[in-house]
N, C-alpha and C positions, 0 to 999 in steps of 0.2 A: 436801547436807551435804558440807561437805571431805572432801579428802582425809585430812590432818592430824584433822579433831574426827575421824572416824570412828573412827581408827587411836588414838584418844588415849580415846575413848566404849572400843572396842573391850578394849583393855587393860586401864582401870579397872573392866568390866566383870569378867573377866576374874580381876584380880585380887583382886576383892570377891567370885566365886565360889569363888576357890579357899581363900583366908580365912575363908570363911564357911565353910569344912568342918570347919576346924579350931577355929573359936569364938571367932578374933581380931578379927573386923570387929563395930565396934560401930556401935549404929545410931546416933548422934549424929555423922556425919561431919561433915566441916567442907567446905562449898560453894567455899573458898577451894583446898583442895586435890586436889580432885576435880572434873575437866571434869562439867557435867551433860549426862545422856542421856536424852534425849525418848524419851519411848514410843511405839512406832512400829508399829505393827498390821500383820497380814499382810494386806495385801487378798485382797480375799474373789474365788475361784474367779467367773470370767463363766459365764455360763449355756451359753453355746454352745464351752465353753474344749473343745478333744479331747482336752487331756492328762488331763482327772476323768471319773469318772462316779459315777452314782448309781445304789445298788439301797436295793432296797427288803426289809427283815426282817421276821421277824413278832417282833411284843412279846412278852412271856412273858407275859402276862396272857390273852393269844388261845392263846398254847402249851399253858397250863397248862389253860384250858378247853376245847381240843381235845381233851387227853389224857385229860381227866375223861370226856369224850363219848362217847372210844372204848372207854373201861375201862367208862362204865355199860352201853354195847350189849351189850359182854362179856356182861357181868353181868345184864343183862335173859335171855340164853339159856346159864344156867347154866355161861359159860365161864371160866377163871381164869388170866387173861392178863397179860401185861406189854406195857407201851404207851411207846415212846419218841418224843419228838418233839425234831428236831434243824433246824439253823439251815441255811441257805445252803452256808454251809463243813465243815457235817456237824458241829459242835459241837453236844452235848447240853443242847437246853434241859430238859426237862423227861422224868423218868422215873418212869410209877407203877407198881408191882409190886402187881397186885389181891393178894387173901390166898387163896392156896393157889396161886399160880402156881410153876411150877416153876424151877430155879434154872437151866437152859439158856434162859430164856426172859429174861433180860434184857438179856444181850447179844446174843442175835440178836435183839431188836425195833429195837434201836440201829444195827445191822448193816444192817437192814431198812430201818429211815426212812434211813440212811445211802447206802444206794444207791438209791433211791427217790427221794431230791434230785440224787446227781449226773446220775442221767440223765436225771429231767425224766417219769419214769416209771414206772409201777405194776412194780411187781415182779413181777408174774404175766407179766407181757407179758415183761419181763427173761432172768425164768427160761426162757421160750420161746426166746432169743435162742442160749441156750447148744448148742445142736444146730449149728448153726451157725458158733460162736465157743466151742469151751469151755475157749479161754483165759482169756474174761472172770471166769472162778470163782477164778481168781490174783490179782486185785487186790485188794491189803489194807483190811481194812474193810466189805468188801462180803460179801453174803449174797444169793441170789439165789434166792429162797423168795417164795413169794405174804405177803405181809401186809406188803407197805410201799408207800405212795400218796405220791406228793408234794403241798406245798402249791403253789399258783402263785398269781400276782398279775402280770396281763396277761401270761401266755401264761407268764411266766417262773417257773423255780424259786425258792423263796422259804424253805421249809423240808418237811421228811417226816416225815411217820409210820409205827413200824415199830407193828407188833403182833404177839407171838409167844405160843403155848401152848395157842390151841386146837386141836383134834384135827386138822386141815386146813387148807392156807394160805388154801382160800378162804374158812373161816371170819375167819379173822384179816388179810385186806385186808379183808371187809366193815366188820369193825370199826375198819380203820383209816381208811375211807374215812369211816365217820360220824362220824370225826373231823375231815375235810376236811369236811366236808357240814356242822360244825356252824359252822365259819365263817364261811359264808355268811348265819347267821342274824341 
């Protein structure tokens, strides 16, 4: 394309957006006063490009019967839990509050799958870490209590679940682990 069409596409562009805010552009323009502008696609990212990459998320449809999986183990051994499962970037997909769960128990499961993703690691293991480091218990969002497992897909983090409320953390990664375990199925 020219120099000129582009600067002249560019403008009437342009000025048909900023028109169009205001409710003046009608759609019956006239071809005569207006350059036309081809539609022009972004090409599409090459496979081997290093400037992109690709991950891979879990759907909420896997979230949400994960979360089911860990709240029924719960509930198979008489425990009344809160079960969060969150994304890659620690965004909450799915939160289910069994009935009689207690009300400190919903944000620390979130807490829980929250740091369970960023580090790629069971939170039991975590909390051992802090002997250690017990700086890491300063980073916001994090909780560093047993009952958060991540999810992974080829080795990588993918999303976590927390599970907070029964009486021991090691009750509540077992359960959150059977929530990892049910997606396997």
């Amino acid at each position: 394309m020219q120099t000129r069409t582009r600067v002249l596409t560019g403008t009437a562009l342009a000025l048909a957006l900023g028109a169009g805010t205001f409710g003046a552009v009608s759609a019956s323009a006239s071809a005569s006063t207006a350059p036309t502008a081809r539609a022009e696609s972004a090409p599409a990212a090459p496979a081997k490009d290093k400037n992109f990459t690709t991950s891979t998320h879990l759907a909420i449809d896997a979230a949400s019967r994960a979360a089911r999986a860990a709240l029924d183990a719960a509930e198979k051994e008489g425990q009344k839990v809160t079960v969060a499962v969150v994304d890659r970037n620690g965004n909450t997909l799915v939160t289910l509050r069994g009935d009689g769960a207690g009300p400190q128990s919903y944000e620390s499961a979130e807490r829980k799958a929250f740091t369970a993703v960023s580090w790629n690691a069971p939170t039991s293991v975590l909390a051992g870490r802090l002997a250690q480091a017990p700086n890491l218990k300063d980073i916001p969002g994090t909780l560093f209590l047993a009952g958060g497992a991540p999810v992974q897909a080829s080795g990588a983090p993918v999303a976590g679940i927390g599970v907070a409320g029964a009486p021991s953390g090691d009750l509540d990664e077992k359960f959150a682990k059977a929530g990892v375990d049910s997606l396997a199925k």
